[in-house]
N, C-alpha and C positions, 0 to 999 in steps of 0.2 A: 509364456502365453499358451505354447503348444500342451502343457497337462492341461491346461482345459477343456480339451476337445473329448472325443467319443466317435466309437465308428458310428456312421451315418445312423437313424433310427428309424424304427420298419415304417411309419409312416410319412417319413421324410426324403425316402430314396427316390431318386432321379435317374434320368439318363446320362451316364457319365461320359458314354460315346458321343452324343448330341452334344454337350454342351461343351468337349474337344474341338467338335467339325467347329459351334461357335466361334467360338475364342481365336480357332486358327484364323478362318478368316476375318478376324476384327487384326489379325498380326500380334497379338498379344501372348500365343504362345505357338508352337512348331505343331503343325498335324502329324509328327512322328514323335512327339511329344506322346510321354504316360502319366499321366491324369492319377494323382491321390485326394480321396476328399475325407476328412473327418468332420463333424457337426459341434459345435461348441457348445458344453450343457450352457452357457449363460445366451441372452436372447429369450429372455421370457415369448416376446412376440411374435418377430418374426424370426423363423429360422437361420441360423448363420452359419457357415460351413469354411472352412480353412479349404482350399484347393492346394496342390501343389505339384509343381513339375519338378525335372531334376535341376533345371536351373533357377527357379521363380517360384514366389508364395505368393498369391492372393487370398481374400475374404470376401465371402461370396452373402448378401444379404436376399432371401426371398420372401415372398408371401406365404403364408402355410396356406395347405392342399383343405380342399373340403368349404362346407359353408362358413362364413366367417362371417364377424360384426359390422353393422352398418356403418361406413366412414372410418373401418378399421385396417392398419398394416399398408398405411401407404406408403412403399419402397421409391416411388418417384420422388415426393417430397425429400427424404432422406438425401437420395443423391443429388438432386439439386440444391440444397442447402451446403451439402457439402463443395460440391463443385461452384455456389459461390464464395465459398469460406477459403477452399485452401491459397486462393492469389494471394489472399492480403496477409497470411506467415499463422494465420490464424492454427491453434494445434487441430488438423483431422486428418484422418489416412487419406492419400491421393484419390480422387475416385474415376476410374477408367470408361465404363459407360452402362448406358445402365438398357435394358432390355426386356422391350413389352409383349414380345410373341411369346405367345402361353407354349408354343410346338414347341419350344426347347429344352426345357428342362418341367414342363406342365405349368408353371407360376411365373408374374412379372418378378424380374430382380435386377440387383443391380451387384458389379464386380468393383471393388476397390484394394488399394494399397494394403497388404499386412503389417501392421507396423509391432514390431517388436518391444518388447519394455515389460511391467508386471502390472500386473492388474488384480486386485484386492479384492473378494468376492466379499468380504467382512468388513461393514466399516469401523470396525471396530481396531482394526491394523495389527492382528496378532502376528508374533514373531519378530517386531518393528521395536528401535532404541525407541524411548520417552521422545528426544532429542528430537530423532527422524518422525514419527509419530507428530510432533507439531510441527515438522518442516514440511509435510507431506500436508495436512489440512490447509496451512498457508499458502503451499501452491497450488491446491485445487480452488479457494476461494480467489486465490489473483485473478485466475484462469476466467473462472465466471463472470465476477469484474471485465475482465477484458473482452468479454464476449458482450457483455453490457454494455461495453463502451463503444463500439463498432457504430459507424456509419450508416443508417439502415440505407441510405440513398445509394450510396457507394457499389454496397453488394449487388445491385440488378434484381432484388427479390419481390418486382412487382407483384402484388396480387398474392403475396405470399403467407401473410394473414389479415384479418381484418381489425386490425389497431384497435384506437382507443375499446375500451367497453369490454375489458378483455375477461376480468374476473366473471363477470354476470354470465359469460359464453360458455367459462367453465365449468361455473357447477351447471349451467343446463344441458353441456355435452356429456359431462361424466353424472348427472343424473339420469339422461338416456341410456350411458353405456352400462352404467351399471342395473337397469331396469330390464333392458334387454339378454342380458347374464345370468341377470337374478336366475339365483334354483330353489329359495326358500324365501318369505319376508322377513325382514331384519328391520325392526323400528327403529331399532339408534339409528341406521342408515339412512331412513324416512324423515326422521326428526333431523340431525346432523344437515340435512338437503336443504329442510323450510329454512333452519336457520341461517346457513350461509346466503341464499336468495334475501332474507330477512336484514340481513348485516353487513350488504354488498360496501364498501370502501366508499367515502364520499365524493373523493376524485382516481379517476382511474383513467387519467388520460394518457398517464408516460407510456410512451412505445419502443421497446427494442425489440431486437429477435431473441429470443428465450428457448432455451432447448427443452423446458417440457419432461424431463425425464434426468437431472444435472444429481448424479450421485455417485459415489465412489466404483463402485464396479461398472461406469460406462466411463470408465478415466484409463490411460493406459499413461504410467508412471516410466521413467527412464528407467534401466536398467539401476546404474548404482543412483542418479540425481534424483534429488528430491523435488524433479522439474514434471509438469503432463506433457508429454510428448503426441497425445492422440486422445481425443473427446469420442465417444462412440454414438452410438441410439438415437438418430433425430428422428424418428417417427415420430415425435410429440411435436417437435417444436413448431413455432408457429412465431408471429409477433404480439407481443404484447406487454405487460406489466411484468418489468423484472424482479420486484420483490417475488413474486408469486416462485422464480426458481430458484431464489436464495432460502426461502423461507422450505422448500423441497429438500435440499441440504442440511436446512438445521434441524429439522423435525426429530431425528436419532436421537438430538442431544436433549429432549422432553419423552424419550421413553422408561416408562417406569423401571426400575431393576425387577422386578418381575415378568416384565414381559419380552416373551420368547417364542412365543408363538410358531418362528419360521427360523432357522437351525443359524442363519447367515444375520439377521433384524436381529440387534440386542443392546441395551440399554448404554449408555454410554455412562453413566456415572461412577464415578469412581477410577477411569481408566489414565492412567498416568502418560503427561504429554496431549491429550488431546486436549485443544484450545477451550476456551467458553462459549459459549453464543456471543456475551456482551465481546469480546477479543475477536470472534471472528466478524461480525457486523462492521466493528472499527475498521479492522482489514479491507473490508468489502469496499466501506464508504471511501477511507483514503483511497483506496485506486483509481474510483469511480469521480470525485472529489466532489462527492455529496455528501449532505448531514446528516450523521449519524444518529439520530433520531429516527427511528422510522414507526411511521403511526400506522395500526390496523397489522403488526404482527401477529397478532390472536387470529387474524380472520385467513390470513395466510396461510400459518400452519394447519388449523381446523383445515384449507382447503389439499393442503397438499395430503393431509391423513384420509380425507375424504377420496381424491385422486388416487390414492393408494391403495384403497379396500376398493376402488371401483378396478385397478389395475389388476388386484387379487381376484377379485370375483370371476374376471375374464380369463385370466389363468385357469382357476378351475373349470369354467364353462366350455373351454377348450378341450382340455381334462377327461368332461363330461362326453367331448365330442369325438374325441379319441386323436385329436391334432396338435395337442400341448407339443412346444418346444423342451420346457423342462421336463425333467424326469421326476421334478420333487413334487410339479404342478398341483398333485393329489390336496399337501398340504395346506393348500392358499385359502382352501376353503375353513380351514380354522382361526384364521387371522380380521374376517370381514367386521366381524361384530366387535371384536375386541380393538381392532381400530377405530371405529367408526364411534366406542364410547370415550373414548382415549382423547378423541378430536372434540366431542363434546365439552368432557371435562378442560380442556385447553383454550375450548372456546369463549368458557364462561372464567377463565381467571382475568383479575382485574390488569395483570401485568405480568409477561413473560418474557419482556427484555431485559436491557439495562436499566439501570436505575436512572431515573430522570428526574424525579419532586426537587433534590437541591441540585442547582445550576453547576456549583461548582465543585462537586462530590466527588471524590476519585471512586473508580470500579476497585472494587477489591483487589484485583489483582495491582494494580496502581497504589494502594493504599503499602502492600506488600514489598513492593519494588523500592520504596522511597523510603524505609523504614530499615533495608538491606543497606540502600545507597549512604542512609543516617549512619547504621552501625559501621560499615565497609569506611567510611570517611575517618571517622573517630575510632578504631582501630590501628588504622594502617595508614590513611590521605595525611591529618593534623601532626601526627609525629615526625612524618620524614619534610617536615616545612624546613624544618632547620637545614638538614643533611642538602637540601633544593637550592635555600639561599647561598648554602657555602659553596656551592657546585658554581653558580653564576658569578658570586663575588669572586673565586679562584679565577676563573678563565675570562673576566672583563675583556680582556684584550688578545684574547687566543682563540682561533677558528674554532675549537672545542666548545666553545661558548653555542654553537649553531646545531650541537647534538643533545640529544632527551640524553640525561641524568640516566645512567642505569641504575638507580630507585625506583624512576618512573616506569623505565620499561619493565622493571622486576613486577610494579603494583599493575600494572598492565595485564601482566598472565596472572595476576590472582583477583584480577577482577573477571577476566573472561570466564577464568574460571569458576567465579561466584554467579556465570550469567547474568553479570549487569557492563552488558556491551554492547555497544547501538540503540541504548536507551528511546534519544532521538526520532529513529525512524517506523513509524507505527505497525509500515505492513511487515516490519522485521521483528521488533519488540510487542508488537501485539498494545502498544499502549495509547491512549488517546491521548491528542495535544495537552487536555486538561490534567490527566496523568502524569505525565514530562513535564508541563511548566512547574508544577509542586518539588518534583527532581533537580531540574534545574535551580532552582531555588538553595537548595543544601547543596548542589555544584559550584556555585556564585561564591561562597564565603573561602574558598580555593579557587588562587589564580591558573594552577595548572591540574584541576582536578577534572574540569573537562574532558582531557586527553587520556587521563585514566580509564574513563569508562570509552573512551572511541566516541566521544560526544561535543571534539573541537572545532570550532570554527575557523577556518571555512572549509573543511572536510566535511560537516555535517552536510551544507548549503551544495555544494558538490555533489555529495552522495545522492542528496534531495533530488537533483537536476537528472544525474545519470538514472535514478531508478523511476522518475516521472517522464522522463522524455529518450532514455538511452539508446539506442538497439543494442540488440542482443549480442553483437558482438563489443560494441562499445561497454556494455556491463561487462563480460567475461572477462576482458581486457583489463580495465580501471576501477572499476564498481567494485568486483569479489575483491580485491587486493585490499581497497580501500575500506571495505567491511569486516575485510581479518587483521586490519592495521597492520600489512606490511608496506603500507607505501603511504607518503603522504602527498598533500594537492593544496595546490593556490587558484585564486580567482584575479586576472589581472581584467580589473574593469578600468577603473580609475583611470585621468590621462594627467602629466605636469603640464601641459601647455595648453589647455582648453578647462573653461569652467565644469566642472565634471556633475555639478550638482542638479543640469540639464544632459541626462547622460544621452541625449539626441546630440551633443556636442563632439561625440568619441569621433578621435578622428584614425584610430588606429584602424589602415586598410587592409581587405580582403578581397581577391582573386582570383577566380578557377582560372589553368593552366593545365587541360588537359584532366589526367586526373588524380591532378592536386591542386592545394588551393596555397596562395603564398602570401604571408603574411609581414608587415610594416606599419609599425609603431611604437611610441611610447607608452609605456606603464607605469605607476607606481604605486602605493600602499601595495602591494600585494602580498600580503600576511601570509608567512609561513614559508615562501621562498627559497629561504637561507637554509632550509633544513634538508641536511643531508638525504632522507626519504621523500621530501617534494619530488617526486617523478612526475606529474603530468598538472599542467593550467588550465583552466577555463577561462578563452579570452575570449573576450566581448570587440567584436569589430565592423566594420560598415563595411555592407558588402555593397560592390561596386558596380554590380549587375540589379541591384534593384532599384524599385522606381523612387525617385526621389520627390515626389509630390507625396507619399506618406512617412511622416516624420517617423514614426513609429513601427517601421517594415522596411526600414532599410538597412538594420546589424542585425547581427550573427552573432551563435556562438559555434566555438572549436577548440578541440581537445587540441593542444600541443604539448607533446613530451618536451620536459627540460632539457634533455641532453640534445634535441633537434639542433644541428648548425644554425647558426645565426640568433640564438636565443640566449642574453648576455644577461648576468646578473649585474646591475652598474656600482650599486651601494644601498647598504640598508640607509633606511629615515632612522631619524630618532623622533622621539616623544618625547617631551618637556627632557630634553638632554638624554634620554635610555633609548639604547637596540632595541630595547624589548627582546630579548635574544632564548627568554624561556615560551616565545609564541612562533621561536622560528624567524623572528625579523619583520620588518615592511620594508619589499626592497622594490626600487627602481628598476626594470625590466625592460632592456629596449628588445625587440622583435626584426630583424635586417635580413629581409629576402627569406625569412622562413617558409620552409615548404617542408606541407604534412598532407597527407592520403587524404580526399575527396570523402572517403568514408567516416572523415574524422567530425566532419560538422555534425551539429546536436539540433534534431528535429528537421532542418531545413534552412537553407538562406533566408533571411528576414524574419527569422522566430525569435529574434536574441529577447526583444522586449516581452514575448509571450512567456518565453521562459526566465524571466528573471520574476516577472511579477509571483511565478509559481514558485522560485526560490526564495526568495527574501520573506514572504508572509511568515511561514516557520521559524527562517533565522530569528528574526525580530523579536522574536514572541519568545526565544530562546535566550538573546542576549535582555530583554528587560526584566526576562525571571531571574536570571544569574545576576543581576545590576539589585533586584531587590534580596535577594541572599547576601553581596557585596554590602550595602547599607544596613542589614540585620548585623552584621559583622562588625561594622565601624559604628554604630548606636551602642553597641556592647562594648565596643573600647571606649565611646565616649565617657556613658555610664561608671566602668572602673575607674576611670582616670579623675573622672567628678570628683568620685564618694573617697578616693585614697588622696587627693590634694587640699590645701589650705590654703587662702588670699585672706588675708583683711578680716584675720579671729573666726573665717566660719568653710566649711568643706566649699567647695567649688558647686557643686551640686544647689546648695542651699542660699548662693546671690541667685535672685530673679531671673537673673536674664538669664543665665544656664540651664536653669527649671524649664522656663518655657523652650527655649532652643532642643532640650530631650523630650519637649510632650510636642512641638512641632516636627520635631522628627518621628517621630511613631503616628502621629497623623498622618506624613506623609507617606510614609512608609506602608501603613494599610489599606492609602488609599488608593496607590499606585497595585495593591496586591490586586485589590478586588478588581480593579479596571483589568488589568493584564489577566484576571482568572476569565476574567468574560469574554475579552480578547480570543484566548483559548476554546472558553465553548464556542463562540461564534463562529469556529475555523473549522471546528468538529461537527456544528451541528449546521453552518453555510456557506461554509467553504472559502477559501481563500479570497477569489472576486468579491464575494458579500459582504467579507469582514474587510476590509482594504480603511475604513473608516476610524472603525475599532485598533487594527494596527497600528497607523499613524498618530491614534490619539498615547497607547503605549510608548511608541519610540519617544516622543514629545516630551512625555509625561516622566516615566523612569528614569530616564537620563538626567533631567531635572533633578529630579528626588534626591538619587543618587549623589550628584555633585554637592546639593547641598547636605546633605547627612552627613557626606566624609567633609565638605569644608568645617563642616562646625564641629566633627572630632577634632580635625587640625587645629583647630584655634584652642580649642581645649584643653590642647595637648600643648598647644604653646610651641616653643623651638623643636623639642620633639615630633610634632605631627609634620615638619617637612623635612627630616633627616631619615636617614636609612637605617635608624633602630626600632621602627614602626612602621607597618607595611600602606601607612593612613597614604603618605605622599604616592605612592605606587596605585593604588586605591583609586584617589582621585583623576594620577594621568589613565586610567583604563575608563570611568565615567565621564570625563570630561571628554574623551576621545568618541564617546558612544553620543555625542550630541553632533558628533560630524559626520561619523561612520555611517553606514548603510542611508545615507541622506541627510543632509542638514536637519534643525529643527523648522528653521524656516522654507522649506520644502513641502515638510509631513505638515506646519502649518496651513498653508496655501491648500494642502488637499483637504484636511479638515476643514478649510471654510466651504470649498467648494462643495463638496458631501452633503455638507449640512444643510446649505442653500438649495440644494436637490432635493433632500428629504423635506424639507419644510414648506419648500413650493409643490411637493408630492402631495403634501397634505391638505395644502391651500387649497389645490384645486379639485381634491375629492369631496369638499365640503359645500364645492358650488353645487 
């Protein structure tokens, strides 16, 4: 961070003995303390200066010196924003206090935290792997997200802007600011102004706090992680409509390859690793856990390109005043016009997002991924099927039976290495549910091919949990491990002695003891278990401090490591007679006086229900695309087995009743796609809560399908489809189990009815 700076600049100098006696008396540094300041060329606005003693580094934010713009360089705001932001872990440097007697160094300022890390003046990220290059955009759009998702009540920022109605504010603030700048007329800029007032957004009610200024060179990156450690520049922010500073962020990636205008501003196309728009929007949305549809991006970006030639023109007019912060300042005035046609042209295209006309269309990049996953299967997944069976069938009865096949872990690092790993989770894969269920689907026709890509269950459902609700220590911990596949994880909800299909029924108790929490119960299915890399569960428990008048806010969940005392394995289940020992087991799990770190609970006491609802949407949606790949698989045995057998002078294929049984399975089989691809957008484009209808009519529906496409292979197949020279009997105990698994069918029925009975009485009575 420190090549940034510049000694101080002739218009910029202060009193550096003043602002010593300052500081000393706030305790903040020693009056025998010696004072070094240099001025950071970045800070278009206001000036920022590095102070430093021999013990202590601060950043020093002020007003620049002379006449300034009306309603411009408010350093109050900045630090109050900040100082509501850093309690809640939010990324900003500390800020110490902030200081409105002009007698001290001539201008209000404010003193905060130096935080150390690098900071990209290009968003372009030269010198940066592809790799880190999309691990770096990824975590500044989390970041934003998370700033979007903030509390506004929480923070204390009464009065801090004026909510709804935010867009309209802005083009008529940055139409004054830039009017009052101007040093020549620029009619793109005139014209660009009527039009955004002309095309204001139809609803513009959502309010967050919005930083107003959310770009790569006000981000301060970790030294080696591809984490932001520190947000800089809130002079802008304010509350209001948060597309308006995602749509600030995207703008780079609609700059022509021709324009250059400003040494640092430059086209993004072509530049390897950096994300899409359509990739980073998905990004956005999953964190936020909105749909990813966003209407009035045309009007957004035109607005930020507009914010931006009015941000240039003030630059210059500065420039003109002889108080610019930058030293390039000169330049800005080349950039007004050729922005301001840039946002026109952007304004009037018909579409600059994702693709949206078919519902259930992958993004390209999705179309790409699933076509790798195709060829990566049938290369390397289908051949070693054989090599897989013989591994199980050897060790039936030998603890070895509870280790991955080194096949699997071998296709494991050639899939990582083909970058199809963590398929699954979107703000990692960049993919949209819609994307993954297509994947999923040529994952389904492999039992253990899941695992290949780091795409098994219930590792997925885990991962899901720790990266939507984790802290930041509970990822470092469990999450990375689990996202580079060195560890693996179970989910012990289930109980044997309570109907579990009311999981209000869990009786397995929780707690606090100081500070730790101690844990007693039973468990069982809990998938995956037995596998020697299961290190850490997610148990689902009733915690015993909450109120029991809400059915629904009385469990928990908590991480407990497997090796904790008191954490027994008792025995795996079988399934129609099998371990299942290639998924790791479903084993019995009792929990006796365990006791794990306070720090270990996920979200809070009485969240367990909030957080399962957030997990399970996804699984679901995972296991009935793989359930319809499993039936693509066994329709295709059926078919063989027809047209190669003979009954009674004629192919099997060709008695009636087999004809129809193969055109009722591809009925069902399509109809099951299309419902489950909807499923999908609806999760993408309403979110988890909104689809909740949608999913339950999947689980219902797949599982069905399923069970019956592989029964009528079986029958087709005769003595063969239930012996172990066809993988059909194996087939069916994985669909037939997927109609109890994550909830009965008569469960997700009951929601379905109730849903529906909501929506139809919705309707009734908007018609009064």
């Amino acid at each position: 961070m420190d090549e940034l700076t510049t000694p101080v600049r002739q218009q910029h100098k202060f009193n550096v003995s003043k602002l010593l006696t300052y500081l000393s008396g706030k305790s903040l540094v020693s009056n025998n303390d010696t004072l070094t300041v240099r001025q950071y060329s970045t800070g278009q606005s206001n000036p920022t200066f590095l102070i430093q003693t021999p013990s202590n580094s601060f950043v020093l934010r002020k007003k620049p010196p002379g006449e300034l713009l009306p309603g411009a360089h408010k350093v109050d705001r900045e630090y109050r924003v900040q100082k509501a932001l850093f309690p809640t872990g939010f990324p900003v440097p500390q800020p110490f206090l902030h200081c409105t007697d002009s007698e001290v160094i001539g201008t209000e300022f404010y003193l905060m935290e130096h935080v150390k890390g690098r900071i990209f003046s290009d968003q372009r990220l030269p010198g940066v792997s592809p790799a880190e290059r999309t691990a770096l955009y990824v975590a500044a759009v989390e970041v934003l997200a998370k700033l979007h998702s903030l509390d506004l009540a929480s923070l204390n920022l009464e009065g801090y802007g004026k909510g709804s109605g935010y867009c309209k504010r802005q083009v008529s603030t940055w139409t004054k600011q830039y009017d009052a700048a101007a040093h020549r007329d620029i009619p793109a800029m005139n014209e660009l102004s009527d039009w955004l007032m002309k095309n204001l957004p139809a609803s513009d009610n959502e309010v967050t706090l919005v930083h107003g200024d959310f770009r790569f060179d006000n981000l301060i990156f970790h030294p080696t992680e591809a984490r932001v450690i520190a947000v800089l520049d809130w002079e802008l922010s304010t509350t209001g409509q948060p597309l308006a500073d995602l749509a600030y962020f995207l703008m780079h990636h609609f700059w022509p390859t021709t324009f250059n205008v400003i040494s640092t501003i430059g086209s993004l196309k072509g530049i390897e690793g950096i994300p899409t728009v359509a990739d980073l929007i998905s990004i956005y949305c999953q964190c936020r856990g909105i749909p990813s549809a966003l209407p009035s991006l045309n009007f957004y970006l035109a607005l930020s390109i507009f914010k931006m030639a009015g941000i240039a023109q003030g630059i210059y007019a500065r420039h003109l005043l002889g108080n610019a912060s930058a030293p390039n300042a000169a330049e800005f005035s080349q950039c007004v016009e050729p922005l301001a046609k840039l946002a026109l042209e952007l304004a009037q295209r018909s579409d600059t997002g994702p693709t949206e006309g078919n519902l259930f269309l992958q993004t390209a990049k999705g179309q790409a991924v699933r076509q790798q996953v195709k060829d990566f299967m049938k290369q390397y997944v289908f051949p070693a099927e054989e090599e897989v069976a013989e591994y199980y069938s050897k060790n039936t009865q030998s603890p070895q039976r509870w280790h991955t096949p080194q096949i699997i872990e071998d296709l494991k690092v050639k899939a990582r290495e083909a970058g199809l790993w963590n398929l699954f989770l979107p703000a990692v894969s960049g993919l949209s549910q819609l994307d993954y269920a297509y994947i999923a689907e040529e994952t389904g026709r492999c039992l253990f091919a899941p695992e290949v890509f780091n795409c098994q269950a219930p590792d997925t459902g885990n991962m899901e949990v720790l990266h939507m609700f984790g802290s930041e220590e509970q990822k470092r911990k469990w999450l990375e491990p689990l996202l580079r596949g060195e560890i693996r994880s179970c989910f012990c909800m289930t109980e044997p002695d309570v109907a579990s299909s009311d999981a209000t029924n869990i009786e397995c108790t929780l707690y606090r003891d100081g500070d730790n929490y101690i844990i007693n119960g039973k468990k069982w299915w809990s998938s995956g278990a037995g596998n020697p890399k299961c290190k850490v569960s997610i148990v689902m428990c009733r915690s015993s401090s909450q109120d029991v008048s809400s059915r629904h806010g009385q469990h928990s969940m908590i991480l407990v490591p497997m090796d904790t005392p008191g954490v027994k394995l008792v025995r795996p289940l079988t399934v129609f007679g099998q371990d299942d020992a290639i998924h790791g087991g479903h084993f019995e799990v009792h929990f006796e006086n365990v006791c794990v770190p306070a720090a270990n609970i996920i979200l809070g006491e009485g969240r367990g229900f909030e957080i399962a609802q957030g997990r399970l949407g996804p699984g679901r949606l995972h296991h009935c695309m793989r359930a319809v790949g499993l039936a693509e698989l066994a329709l295709e045995l059926l078919c063989q087995r027809a047209a190669s057998r003979r009954t009674f002078g004629k192919k099997l294929y060709q008695h009636e009743v087999v004809a129809h049984c193969i055109a009722e399975c591809r009925l069902m089989i399509e109809q099951t796609r299309l419902l489950t691809l909807h499923a999908a957008h609806a999760l993408d484009t309403l979110g988890s809560r909104a689809a909740r209808k949608e999913i339950a009519m999947i689980k219902v529906a797949a599982a069905r399908m399923a069970c019956y496409v592989v029964d009528c292979a079986i029958q087709v197949h005769g003595g063969g489809g239930v012996s172990g020279d066809f993988p059909l009997a194996q087939m069916y105990s994985y669909a037939r189990t997927l109609r109890i698994a994550d909830g009965p069918d008569e469960v997700h029925l009951s929601s379905i009815a109730r849903l529906e009975l909501r929506d139809q009485l919705k309707k009734a009575q908007a018609k009064l």
